[in-house]
PyMOL Python script that loads the backbone (N, CA, C, O; Angstrom):
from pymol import cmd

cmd.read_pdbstr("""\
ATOM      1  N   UNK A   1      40.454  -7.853 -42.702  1.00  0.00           N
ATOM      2  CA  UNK A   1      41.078  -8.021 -41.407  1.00  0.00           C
ATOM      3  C   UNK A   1      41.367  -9.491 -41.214  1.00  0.00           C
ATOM      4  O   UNK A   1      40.511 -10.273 -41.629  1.00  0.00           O
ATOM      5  N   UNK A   2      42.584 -10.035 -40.574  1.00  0.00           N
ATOM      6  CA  UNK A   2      43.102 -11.095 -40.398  1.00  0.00           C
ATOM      7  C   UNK A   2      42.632 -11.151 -39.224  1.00  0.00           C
ATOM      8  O   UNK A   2      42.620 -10.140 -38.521  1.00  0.00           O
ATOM      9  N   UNK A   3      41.984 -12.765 -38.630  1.00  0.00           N
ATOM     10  CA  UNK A   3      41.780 -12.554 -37.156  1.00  0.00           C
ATOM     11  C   UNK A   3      43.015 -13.520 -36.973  1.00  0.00           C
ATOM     12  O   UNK A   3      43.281 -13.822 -35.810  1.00  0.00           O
ATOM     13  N   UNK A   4      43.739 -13.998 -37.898  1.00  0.00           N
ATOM     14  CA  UNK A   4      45.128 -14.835 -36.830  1.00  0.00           C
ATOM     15  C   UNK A   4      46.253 -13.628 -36.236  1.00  0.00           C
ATOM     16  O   UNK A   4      47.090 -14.030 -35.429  1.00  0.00           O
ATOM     17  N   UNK A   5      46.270 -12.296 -36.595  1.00  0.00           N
ATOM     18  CA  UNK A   5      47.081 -11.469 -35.975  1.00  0.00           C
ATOM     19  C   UNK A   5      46.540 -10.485 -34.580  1.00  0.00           C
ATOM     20  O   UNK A   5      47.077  -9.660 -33.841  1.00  0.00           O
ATOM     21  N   UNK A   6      45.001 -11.177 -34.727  1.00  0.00           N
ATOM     22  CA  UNK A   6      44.364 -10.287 -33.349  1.00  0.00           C
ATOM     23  C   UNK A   6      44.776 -11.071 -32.119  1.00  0.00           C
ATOM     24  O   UNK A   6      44.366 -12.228 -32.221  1.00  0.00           O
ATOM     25  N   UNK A   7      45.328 -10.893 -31.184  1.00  0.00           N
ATOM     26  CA  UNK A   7      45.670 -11.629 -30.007  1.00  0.00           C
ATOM     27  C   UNK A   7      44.522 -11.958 -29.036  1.00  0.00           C
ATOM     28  O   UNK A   7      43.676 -11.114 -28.741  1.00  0.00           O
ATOM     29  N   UNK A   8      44.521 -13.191 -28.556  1.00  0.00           N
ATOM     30  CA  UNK A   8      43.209 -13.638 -28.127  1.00  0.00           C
ATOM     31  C   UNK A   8      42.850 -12.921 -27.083  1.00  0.00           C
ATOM     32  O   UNK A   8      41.735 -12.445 -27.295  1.00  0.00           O
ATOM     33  N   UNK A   9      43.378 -12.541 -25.787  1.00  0.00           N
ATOM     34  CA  UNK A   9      42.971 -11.341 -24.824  1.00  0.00           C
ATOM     35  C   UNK A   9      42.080 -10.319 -25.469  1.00  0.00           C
ATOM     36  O   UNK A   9      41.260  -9.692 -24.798  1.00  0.00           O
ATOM     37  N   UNK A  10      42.212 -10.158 -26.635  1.00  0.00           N
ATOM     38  CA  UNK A  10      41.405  -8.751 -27.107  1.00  0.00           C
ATOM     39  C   UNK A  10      40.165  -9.026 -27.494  1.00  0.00           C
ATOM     40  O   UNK A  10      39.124  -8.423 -27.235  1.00  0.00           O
ATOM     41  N   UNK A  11      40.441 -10.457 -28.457  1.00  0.00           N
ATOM     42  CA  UNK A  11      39.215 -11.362 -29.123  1.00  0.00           C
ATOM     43  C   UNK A  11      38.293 -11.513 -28.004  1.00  0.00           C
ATOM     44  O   UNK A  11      37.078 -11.393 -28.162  1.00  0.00           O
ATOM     45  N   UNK A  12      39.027 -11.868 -26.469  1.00  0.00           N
ATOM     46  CA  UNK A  12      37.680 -12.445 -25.288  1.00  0.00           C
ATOM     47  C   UNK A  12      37.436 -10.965 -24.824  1.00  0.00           C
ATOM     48  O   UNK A  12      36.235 -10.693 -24.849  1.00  0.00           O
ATOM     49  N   UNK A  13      38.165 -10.027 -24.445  1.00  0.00           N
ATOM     50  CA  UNK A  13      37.909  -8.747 -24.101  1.00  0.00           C
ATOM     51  C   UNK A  13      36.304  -8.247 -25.165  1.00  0.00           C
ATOM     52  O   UNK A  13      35.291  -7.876 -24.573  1.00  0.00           O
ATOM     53  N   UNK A  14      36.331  -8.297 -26.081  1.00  0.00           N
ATOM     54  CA  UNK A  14      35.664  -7.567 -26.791  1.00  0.00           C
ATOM     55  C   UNK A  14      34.493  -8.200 -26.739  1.00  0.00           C
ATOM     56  O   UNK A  14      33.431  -7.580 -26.775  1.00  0.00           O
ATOM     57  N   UNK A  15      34.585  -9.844 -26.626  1.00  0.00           N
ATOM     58  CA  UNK A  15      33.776 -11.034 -26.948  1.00  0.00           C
ATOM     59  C   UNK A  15      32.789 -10.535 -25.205  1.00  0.00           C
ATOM     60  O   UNK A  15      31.566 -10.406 -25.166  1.00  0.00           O
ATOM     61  N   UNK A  16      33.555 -10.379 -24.203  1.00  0.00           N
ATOM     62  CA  UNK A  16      32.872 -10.107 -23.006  1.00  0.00           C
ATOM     63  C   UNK A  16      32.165  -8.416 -23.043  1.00  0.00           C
ATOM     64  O   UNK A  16      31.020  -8.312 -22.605  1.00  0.00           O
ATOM     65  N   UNK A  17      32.586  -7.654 -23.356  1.00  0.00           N
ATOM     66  CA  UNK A  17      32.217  -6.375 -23.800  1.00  0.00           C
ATOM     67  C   UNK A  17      30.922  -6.913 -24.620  1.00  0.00           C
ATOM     68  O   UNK A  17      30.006  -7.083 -23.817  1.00  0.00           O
ATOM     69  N   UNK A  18      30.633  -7.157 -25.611  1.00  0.00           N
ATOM     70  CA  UNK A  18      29.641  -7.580 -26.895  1.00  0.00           C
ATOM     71  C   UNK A  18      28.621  -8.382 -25.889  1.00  0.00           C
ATOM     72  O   UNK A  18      27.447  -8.067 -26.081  1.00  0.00           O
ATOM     73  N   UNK A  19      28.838  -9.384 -24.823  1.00  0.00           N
ATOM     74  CA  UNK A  19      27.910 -10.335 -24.364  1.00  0.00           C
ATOM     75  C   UNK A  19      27.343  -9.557 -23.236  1.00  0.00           C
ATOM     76  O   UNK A  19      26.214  -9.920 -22.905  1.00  0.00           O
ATOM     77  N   UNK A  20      28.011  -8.280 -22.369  1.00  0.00           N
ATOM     78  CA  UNK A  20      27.477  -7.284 -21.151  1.00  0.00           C
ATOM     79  C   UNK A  20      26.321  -6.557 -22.233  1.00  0.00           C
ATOM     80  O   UNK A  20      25.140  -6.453 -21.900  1.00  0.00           O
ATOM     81  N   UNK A  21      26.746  -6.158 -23.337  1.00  0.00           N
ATOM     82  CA  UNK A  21      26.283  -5.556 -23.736  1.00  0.00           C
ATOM     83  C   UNK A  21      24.826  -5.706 -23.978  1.00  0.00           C
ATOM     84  O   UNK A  21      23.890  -5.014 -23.577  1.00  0.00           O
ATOM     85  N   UNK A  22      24.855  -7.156 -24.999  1.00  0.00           N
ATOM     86  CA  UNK A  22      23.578  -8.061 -25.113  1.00  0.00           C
ATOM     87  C   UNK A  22      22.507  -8.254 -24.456  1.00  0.00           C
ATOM     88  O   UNK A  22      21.310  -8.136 -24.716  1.00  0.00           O
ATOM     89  N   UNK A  23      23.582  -8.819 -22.849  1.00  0.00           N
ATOM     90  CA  UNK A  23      22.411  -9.381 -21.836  1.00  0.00           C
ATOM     91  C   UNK A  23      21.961  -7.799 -21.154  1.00  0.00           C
ATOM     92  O   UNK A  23      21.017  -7.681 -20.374  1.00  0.00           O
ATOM     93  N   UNK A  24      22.571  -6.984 -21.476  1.00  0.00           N
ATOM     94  CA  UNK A  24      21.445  -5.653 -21.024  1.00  0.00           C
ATOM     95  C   UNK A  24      21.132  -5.432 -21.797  1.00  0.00           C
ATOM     96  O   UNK A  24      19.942  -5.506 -21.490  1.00  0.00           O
ATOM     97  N   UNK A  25      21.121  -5.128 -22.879  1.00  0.00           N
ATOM     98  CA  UNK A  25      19.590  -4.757 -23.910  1.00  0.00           C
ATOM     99  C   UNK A  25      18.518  -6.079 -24.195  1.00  0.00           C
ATOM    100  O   UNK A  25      17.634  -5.870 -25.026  1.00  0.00           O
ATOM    101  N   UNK A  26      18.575  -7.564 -23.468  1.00  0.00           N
ATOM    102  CA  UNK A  26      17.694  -7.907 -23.643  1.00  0.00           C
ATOM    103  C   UNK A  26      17.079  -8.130 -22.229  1.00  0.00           C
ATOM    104  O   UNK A  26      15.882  -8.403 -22.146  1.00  0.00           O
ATOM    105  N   UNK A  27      17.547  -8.066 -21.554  1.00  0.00           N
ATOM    106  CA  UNK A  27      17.311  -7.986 -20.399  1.00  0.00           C
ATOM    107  C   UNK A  27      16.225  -6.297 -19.434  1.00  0.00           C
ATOM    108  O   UNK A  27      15.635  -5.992 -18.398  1.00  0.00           O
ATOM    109  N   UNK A  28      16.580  -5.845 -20.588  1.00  0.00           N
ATOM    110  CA  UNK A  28      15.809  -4.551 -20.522  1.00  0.00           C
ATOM    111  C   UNK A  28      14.545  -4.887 -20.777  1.00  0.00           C
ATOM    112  O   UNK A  28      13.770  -4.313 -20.013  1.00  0.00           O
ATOM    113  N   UNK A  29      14.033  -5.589 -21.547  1.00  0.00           N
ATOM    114  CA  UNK A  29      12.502  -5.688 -21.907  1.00  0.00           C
ATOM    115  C   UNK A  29      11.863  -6.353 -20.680  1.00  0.00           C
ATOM    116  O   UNK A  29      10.721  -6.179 -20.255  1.00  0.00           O
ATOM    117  N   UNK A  30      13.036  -7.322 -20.090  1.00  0.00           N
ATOM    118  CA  UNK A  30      12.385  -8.216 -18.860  1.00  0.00           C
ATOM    119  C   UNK A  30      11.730  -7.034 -17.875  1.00  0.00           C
ATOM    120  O   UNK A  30      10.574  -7.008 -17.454  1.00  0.00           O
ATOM    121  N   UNK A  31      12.878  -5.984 -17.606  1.00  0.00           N
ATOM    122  CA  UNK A  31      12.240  -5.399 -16.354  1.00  0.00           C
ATOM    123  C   UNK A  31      11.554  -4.292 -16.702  1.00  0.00           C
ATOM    124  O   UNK A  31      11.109  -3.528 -15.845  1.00  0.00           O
ATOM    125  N   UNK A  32      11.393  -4.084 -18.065  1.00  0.00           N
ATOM    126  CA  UNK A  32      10.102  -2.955 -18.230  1.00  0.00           C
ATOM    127  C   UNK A  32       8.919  -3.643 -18.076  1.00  0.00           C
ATOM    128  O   UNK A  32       7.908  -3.024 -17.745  1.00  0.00           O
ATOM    129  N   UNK A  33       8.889  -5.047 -18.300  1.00  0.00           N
ATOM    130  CA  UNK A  33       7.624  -6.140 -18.326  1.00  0.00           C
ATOM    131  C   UNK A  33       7.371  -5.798 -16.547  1.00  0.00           C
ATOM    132  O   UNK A  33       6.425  -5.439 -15.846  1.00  0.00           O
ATOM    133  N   UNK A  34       8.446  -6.061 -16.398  1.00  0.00           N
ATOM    134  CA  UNK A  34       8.010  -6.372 -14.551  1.00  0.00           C
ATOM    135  C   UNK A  34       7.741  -5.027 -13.879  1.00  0.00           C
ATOM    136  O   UNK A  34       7.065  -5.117 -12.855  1.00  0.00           O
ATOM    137  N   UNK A  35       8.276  -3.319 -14.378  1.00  0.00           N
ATOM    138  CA  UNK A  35       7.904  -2.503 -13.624  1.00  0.00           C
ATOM    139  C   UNK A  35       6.577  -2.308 -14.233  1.00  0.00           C
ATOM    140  O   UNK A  35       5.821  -1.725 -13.456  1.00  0.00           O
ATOM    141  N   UNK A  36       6.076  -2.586 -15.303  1.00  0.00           N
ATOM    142  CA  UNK A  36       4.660  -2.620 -15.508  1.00  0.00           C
ATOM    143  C   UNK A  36       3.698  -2.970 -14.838  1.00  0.00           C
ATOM    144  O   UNK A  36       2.733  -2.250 -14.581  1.00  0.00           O
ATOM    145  N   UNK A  37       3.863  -4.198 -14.455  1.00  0.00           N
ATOM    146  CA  UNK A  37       2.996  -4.964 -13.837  1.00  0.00           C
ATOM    147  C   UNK A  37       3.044  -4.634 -12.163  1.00  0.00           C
ATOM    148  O   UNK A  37       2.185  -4.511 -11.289  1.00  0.00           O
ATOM    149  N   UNK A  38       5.028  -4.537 -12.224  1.00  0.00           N
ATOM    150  CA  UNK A  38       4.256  -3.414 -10.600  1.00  0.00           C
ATOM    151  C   UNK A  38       3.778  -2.172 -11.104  1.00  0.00           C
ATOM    152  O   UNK A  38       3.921  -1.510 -10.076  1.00  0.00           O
ATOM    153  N   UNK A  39       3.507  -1.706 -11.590  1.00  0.00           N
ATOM    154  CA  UNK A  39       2.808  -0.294 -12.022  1.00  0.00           C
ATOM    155  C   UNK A  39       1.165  -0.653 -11.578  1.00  0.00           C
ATOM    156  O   UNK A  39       0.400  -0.140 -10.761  1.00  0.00           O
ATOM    157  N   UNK A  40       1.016  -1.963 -12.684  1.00  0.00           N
ATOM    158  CA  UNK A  40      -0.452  -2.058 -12.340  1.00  0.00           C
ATOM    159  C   UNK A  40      -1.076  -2.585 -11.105  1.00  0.00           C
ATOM    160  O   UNK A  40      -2.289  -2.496 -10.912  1.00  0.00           O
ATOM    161  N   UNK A  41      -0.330  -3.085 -10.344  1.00  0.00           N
ATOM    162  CA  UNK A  41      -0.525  -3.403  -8.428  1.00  0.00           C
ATOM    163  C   UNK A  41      -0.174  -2.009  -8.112  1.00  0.00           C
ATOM    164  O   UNK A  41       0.017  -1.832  -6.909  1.00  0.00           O
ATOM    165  N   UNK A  42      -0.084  -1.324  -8.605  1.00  0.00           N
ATOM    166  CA  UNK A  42      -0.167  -0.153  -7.673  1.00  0.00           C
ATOM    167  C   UNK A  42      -1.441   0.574  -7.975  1.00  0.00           C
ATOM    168  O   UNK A  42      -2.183   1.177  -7.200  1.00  0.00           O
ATOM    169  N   UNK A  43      -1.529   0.400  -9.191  1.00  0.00           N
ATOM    170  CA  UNK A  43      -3.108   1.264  -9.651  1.00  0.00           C
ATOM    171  C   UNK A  43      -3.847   0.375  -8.473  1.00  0.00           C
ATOM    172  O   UNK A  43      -4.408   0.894  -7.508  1.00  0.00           O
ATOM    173  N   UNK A  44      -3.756  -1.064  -8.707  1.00  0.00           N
ATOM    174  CA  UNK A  44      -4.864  -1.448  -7.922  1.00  0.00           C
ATOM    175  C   UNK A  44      -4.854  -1.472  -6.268  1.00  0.00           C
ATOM    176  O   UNK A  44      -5.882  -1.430  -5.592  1.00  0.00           O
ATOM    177  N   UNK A  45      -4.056  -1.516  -5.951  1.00  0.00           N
ATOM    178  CA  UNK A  45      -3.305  -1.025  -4.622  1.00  0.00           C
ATOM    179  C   UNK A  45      -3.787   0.391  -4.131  1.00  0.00           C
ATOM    180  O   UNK A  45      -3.920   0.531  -2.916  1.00  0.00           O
ATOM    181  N   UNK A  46      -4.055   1.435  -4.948  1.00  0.00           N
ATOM    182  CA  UNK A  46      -4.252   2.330  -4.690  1.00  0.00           C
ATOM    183  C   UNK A  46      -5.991   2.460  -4.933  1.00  0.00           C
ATOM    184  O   UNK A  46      -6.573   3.211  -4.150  1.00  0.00           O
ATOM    185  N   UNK A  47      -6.567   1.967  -5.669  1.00  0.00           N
ATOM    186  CA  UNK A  47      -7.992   1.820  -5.589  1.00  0.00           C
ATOM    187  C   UNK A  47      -8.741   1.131  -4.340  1.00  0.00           C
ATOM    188  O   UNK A  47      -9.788   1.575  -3.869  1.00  0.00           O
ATOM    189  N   UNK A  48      -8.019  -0.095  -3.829  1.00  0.00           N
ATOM    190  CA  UNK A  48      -8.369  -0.234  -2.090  1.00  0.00           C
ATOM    191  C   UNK A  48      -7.835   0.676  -1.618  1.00  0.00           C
ATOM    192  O   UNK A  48      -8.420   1.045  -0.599  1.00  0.00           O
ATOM    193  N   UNK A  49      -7.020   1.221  -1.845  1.00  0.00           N
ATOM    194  CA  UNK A  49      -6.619   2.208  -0.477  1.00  0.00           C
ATOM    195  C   UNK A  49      -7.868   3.173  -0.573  1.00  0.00           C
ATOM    196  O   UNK A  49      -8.508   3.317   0.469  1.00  0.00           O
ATOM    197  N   UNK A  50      -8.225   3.747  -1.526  1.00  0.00           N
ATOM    198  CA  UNK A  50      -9.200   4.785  -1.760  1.00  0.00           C
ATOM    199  C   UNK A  50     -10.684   4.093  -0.837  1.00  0.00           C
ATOM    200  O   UNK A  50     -11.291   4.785  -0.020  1.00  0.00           O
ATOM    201  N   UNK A  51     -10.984   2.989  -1.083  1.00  0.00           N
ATOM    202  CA  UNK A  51     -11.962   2.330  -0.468  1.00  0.00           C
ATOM    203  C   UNK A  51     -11.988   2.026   0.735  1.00  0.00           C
ATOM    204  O   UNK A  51     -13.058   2.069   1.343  1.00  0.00           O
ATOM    205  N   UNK A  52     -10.741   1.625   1.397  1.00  0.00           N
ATOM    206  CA  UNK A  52     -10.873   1.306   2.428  1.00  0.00           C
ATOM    207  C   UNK A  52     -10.823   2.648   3.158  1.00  0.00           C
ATOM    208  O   UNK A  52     -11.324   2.712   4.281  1.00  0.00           O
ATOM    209  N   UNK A  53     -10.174   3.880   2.526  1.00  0.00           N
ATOM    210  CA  UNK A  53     -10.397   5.576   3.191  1.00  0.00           C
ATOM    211  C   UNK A  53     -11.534   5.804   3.595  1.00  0.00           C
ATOM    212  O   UNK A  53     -11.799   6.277   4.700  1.00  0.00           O
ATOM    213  N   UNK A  54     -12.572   5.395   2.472  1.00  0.00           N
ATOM    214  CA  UNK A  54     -14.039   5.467   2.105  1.00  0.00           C
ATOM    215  C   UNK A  54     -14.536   4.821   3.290  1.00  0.00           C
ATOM    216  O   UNK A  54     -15.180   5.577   4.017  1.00  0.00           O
ATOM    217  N   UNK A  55     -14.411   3.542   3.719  1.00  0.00           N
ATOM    218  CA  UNK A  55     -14.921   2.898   4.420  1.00  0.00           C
ATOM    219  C   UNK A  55     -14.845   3.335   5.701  1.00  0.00           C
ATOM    220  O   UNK A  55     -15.886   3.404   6.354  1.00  0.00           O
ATOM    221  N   UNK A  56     -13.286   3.797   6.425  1.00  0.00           N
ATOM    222  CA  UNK A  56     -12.849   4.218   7.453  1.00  0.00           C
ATOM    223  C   UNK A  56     -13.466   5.606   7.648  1.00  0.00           C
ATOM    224  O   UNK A  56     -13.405   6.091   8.778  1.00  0.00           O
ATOM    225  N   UNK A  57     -14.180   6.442   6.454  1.00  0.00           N
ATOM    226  CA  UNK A  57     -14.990   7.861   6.922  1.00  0.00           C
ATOM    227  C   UNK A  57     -16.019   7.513   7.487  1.00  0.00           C
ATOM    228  O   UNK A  57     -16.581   8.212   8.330  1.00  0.00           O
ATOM    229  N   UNK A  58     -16.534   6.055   6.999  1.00  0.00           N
ATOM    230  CA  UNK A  58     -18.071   5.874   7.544  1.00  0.00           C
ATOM    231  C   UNK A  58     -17.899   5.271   8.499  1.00  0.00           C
ATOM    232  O   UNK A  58     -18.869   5.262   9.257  1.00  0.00           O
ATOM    233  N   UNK A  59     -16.623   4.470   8.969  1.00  0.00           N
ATOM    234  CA  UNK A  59     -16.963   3.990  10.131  1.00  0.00           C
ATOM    235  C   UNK A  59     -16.726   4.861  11.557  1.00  0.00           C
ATOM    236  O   UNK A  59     -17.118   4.464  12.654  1.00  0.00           O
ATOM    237  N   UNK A  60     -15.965   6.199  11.307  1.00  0.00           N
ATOM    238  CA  UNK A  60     -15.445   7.000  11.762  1.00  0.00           C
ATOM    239  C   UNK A  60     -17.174   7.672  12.052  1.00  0.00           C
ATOM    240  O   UNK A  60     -17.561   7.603  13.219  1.00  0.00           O
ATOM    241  N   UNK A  61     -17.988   8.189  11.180  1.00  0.00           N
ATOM    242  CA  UNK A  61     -18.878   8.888  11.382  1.00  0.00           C
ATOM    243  C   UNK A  61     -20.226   7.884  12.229  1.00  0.00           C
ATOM    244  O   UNK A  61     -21.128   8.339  12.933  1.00  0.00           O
ATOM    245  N   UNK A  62     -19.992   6.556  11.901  1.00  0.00           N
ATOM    246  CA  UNK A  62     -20.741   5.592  12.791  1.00  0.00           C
ATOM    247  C   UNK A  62     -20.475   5.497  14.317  1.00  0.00           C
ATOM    248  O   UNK A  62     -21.280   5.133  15.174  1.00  0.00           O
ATOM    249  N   UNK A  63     -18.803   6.013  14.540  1.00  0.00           N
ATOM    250  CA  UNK A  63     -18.584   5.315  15.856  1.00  0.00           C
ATOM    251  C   UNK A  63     -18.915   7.372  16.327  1.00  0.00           C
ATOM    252  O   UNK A  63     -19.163   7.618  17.507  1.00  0.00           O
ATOM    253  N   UNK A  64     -18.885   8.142  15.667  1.00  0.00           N
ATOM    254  CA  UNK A  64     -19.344   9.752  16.567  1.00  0.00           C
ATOM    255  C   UNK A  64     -20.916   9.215  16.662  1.00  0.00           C
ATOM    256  O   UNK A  64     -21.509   9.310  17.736  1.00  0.00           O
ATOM    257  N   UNK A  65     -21.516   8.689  15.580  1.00  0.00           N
ATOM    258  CA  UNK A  65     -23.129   8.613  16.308  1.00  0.00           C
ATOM    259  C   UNK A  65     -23.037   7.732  17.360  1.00  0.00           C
ATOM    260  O   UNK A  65     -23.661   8.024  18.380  1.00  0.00           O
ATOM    261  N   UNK A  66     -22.239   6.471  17.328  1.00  0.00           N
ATOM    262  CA  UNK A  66     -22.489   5.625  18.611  1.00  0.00           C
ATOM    263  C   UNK A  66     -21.768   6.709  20.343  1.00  0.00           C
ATOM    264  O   UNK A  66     -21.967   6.241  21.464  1.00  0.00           O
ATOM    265  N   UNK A  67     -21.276   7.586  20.215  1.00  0.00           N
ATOM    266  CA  UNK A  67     -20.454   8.204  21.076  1.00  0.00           C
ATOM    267  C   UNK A  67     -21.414   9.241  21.568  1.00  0.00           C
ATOM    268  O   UNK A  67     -21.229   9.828  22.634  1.00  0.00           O
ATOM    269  N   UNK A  68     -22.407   9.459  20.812  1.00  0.00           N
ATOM    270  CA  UNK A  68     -23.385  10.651  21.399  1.00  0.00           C
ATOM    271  C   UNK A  68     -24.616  10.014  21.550  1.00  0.00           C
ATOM    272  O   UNK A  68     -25.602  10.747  21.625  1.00  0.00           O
ATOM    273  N   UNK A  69     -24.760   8.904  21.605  1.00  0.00           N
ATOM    274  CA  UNK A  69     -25.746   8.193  21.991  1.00  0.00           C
ATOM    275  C   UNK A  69     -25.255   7.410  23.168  1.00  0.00           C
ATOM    276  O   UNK A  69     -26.182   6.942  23.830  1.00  0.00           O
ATOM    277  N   UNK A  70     -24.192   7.169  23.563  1.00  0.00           N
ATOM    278  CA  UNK A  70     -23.548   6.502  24.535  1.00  0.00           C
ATOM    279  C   UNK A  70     -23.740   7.983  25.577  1.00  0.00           C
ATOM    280  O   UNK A  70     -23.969   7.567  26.713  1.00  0.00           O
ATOM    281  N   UNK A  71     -23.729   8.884  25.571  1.00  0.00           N
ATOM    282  CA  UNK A  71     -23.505  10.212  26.221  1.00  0.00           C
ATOM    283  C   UNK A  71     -24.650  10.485  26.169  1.00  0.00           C
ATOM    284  O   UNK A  71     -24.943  10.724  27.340  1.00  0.00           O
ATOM    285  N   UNK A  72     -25.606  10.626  25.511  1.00  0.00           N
ATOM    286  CA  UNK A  72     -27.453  10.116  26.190  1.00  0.00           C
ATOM    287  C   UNK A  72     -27.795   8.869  27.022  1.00  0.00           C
ATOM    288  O   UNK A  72     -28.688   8.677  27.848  1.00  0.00           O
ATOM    289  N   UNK A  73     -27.028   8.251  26.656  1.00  0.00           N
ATOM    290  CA  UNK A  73     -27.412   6.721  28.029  1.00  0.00           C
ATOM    291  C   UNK A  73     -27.048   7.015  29.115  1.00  0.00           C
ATOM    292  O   UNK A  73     -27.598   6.742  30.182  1.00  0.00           O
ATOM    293  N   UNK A  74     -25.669   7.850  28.853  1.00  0.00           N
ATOM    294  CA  UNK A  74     -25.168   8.083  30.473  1.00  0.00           C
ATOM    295  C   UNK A  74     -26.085   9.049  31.230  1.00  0.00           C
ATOM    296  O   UNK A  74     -26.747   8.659  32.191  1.00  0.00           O
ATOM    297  N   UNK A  75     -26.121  10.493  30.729  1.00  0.00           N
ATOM    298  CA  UNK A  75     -27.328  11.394  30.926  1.00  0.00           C
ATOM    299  C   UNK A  75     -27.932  10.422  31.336  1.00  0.00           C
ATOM    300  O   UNK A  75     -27.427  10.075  32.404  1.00  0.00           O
ATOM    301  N   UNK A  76     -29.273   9.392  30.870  1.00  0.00           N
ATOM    302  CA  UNK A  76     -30.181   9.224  31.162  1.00  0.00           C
ATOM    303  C   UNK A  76     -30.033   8.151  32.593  1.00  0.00           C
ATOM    304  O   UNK A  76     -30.833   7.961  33.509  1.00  0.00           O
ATOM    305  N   UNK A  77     -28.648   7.560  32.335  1.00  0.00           N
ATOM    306  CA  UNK A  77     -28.541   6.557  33.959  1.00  0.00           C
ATOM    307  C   UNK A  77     -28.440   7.573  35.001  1.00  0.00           C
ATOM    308  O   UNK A  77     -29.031   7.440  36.073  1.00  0.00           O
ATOM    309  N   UNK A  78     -27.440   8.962  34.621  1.00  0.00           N
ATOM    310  CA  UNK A  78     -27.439   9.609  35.860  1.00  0.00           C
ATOM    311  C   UNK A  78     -28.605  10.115  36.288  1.00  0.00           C
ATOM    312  O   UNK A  78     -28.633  10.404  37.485  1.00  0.00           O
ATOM    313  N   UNK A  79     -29.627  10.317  35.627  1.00  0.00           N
ATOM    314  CA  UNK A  79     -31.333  10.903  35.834  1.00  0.00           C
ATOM    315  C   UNK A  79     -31.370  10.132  36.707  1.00  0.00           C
ATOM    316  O   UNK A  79     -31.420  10.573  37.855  1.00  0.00           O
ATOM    317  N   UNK A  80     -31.359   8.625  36.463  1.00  0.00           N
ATOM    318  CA  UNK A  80     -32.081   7.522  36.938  1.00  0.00           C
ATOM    319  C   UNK A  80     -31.162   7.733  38.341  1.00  0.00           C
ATOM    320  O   UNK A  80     -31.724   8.164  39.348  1.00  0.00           O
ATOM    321  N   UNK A  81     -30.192   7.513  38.352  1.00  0.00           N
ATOM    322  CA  UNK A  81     -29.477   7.682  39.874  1.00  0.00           C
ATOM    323  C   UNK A  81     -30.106   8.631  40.333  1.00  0.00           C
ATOM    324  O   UNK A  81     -31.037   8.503  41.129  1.00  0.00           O
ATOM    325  N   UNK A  82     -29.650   9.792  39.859  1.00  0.00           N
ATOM    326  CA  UNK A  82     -30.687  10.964  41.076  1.00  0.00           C
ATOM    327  C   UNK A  82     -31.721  10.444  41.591  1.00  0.00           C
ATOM    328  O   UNK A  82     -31.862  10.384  42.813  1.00  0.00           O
ATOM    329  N   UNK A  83     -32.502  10.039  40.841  1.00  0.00           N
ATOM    330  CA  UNK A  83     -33.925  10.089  41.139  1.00  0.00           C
ATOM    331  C   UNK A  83     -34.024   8.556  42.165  1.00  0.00           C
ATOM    332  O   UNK A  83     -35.021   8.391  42.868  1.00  0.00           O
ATOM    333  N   UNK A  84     -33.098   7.700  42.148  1.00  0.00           N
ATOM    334  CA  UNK A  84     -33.123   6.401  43.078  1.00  0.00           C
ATOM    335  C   UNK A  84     -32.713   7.028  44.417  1.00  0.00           C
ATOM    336  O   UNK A  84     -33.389   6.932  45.442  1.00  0.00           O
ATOM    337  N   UNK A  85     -31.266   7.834  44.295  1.00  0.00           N
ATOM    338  CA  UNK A  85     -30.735   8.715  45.606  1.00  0.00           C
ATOM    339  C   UNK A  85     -32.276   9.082  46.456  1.00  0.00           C
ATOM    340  O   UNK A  85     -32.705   8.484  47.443  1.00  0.00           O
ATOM    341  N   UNK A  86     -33.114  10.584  45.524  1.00  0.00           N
ATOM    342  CA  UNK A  86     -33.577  10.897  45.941  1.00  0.00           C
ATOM    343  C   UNK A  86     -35.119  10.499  46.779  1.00  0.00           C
ATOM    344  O   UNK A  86     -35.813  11.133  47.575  1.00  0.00           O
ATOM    345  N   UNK A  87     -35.239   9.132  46.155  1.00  0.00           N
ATOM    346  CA  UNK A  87     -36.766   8.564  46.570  1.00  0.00           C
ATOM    347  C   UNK A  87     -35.800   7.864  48.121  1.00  0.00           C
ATOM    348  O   UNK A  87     -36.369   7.688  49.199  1.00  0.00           O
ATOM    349  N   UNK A  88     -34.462   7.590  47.914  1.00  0.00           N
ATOM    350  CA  UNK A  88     -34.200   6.731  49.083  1.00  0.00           C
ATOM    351  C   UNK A  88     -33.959   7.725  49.908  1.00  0.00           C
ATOM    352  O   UNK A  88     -33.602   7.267  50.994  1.00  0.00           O
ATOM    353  N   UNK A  89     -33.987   8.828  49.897  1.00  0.00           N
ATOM    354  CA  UNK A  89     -33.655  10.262  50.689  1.00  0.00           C
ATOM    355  C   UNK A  89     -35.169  10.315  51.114  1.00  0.00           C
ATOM    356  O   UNK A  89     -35.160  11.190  51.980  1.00  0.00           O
ATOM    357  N   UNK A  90     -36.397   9.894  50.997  1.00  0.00           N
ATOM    358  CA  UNK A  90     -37.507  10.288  51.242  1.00  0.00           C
ATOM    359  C   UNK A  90     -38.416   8.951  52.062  1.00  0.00           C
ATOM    360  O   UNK A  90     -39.584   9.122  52.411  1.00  0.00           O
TER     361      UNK A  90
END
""", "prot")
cmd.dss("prot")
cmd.show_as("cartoon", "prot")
cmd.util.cbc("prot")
cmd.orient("prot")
């Protein structure tokens, strides 16, 4: 093949075709590198989430014990009222 009979439009046509081509197949390794690594912020992303679930059951089951013990204090102030009403009734 002679390249003095190829006309240069075709030579840069092809030359730009050949270089799209390039910079995406090397450019491919870049962003499999990078969805990896977001891959692995997500594993770990998702291991606090699991913990902090963990955490939020216990604090969830801490604040029902503080809520039924708050509901015995009250019970026990309203005792105490009655019983102030009733001595001042006497």
């Amino acid at each position: 093949m002679n390249l003095s009979n190829v006309p240069v439009k075709e030579i840069l046509a092809i030359g730009a075709v050949m270089a799209t081509l390039a910079s995406f197949y090397y450019s491919t390794g870049y962003r499999l590198d990078l969805l990896e690594a977001y891959a692995d912020d997500i594993d770990v992303n998702a291991e606090q989430v699991k913990a902090l679930r963990e955490q939020s059951i216990s604090v969830q089951a801490r604040l029902e014990r503080i809520d039924e013990k708050l509901d015995e204090v009250k019970d026990k102030l309203d005792n105490v009222e009655l019983m102030i009403k009733t001595k001042k009734e006497k």
